[in-house]
N, C-alpha and C positions, 0 to 999 in steps of 0.2 A: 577278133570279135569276142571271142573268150576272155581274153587280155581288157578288153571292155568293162564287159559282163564283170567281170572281179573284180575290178577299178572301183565299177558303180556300185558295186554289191557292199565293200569295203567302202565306202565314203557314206552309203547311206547308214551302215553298222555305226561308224563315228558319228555322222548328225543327229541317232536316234540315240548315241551314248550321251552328245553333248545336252541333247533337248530333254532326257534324263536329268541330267546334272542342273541343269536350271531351274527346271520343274523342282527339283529337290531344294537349290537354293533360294526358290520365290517361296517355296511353303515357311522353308524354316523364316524367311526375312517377315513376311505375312504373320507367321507366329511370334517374332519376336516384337511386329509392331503393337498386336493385339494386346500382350504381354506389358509393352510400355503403355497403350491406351488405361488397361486396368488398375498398372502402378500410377499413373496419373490422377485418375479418376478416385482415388484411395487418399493420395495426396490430398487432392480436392476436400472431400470430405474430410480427413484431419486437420486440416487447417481450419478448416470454418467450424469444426465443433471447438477446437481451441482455440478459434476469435471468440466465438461464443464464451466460452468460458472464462477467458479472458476478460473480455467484458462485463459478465458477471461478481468476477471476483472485484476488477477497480470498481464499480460500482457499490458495490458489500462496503469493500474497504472504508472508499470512499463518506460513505454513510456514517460508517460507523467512528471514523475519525471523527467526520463533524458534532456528530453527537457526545464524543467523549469530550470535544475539545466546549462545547459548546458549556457540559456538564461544569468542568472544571472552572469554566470562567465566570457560573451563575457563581459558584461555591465562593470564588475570589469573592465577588460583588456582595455576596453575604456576606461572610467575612470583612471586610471593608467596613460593608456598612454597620458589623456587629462593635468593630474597634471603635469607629469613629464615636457609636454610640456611649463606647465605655469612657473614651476619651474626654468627651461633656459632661460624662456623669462623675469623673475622676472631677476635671474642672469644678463644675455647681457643689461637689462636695469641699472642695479647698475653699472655695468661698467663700460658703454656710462655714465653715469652720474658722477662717479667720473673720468673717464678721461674728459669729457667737465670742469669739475671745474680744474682741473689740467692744460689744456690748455686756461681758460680765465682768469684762475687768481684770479676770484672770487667764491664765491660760491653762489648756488642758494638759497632762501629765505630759511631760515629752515622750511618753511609750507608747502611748496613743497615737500620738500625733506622726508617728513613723511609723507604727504598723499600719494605718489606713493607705499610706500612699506606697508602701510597698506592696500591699495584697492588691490594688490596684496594678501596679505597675508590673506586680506578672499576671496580671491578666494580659494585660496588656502586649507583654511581652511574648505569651502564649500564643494570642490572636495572630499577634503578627509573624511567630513560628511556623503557624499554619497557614499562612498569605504565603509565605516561604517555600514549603513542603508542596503548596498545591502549583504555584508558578513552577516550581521545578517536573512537576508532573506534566504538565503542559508542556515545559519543555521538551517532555519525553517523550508525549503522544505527538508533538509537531517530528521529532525524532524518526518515531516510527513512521508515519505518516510520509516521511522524505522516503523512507527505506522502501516501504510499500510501491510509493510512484517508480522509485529508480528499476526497482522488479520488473515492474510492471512495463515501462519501456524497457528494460530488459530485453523482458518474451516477447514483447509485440514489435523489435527489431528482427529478433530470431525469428517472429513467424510470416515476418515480412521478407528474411532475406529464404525463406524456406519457400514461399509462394511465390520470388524469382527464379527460383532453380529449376 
């Protein structure tokens, strides 16, 4: 009975060691869920302040492309319509100049008559410099513009595959 008595006494010393040990393992597992609940929750919130932002910026971006691109293409249409202007006015002056020679009979110095279509024709030439300089501008704001988007699916891939993890 003694032999019992130490049996039980010993078995119950182990299931109050093991129910220890558990108890110690449910706290720590309990803490380590609570511990991932927070990192989660942390996540959460990072990610949607950097949607937001996210958001914010292609939007900005966004704007401000169209607005530069929109700038550069009144400037073209100016231009354009400044050449074309000078281009009629080059014309009506060759005109005027071969009808004035036609009606006096003579003709004007030959030094004359080349320097007006040369001063003309770098205008001309200018205008159309600057039609040049600013399409290529365009090209570099659609440039950036591409760079901007490709960023931007960039991040908003990384912060999609970050909100699958």
């Amino acid at each position: 009975m003694l032999n019992e008595a130490k049996n039980s006494e010993d078995k119950a010393k182990k299931a109050m060691v093991d129910a220890a040990r558990l108890a110690d393992e449910l706290r720590a597992e309990q803490d380590h869920a609570q511990n991932s609940e927070k990192m989660r929750k942390g996540l959460e919130v990072s990610v949607k302040d950097l949607q937001s932002r996210l958001d914010d910026f292609e939007s900005s971006a966004h704007k401000t492309g169209k607005k530069a691109l929109a700038k550069l293409e009144a400037r073209i249409r100016e231009l354009e319509t400044q050449l074309d202007d000078e281009a009629r006015r080059h014309a009506d002056a060759q005109k005027n100049l071969r009808k004035c020679e036609r009606h006096q009979g003579a003709q004007l110095p030959v030094r004359r008559g080349q320097e007006e279509p040369r001063e003309d024709a770098g205008l001309v030439d200018k205008l159309q410099q600057k039609i040049k300089t600013y399409k290529r501008q365009i090209e570099e704001a659609e440039e950036i513009a591409a760079l901007n988007l490709a960023k931007y699916r960039k991040a908003q891939q990384e912060l999609e595959s970050v909100h699958r993890s």
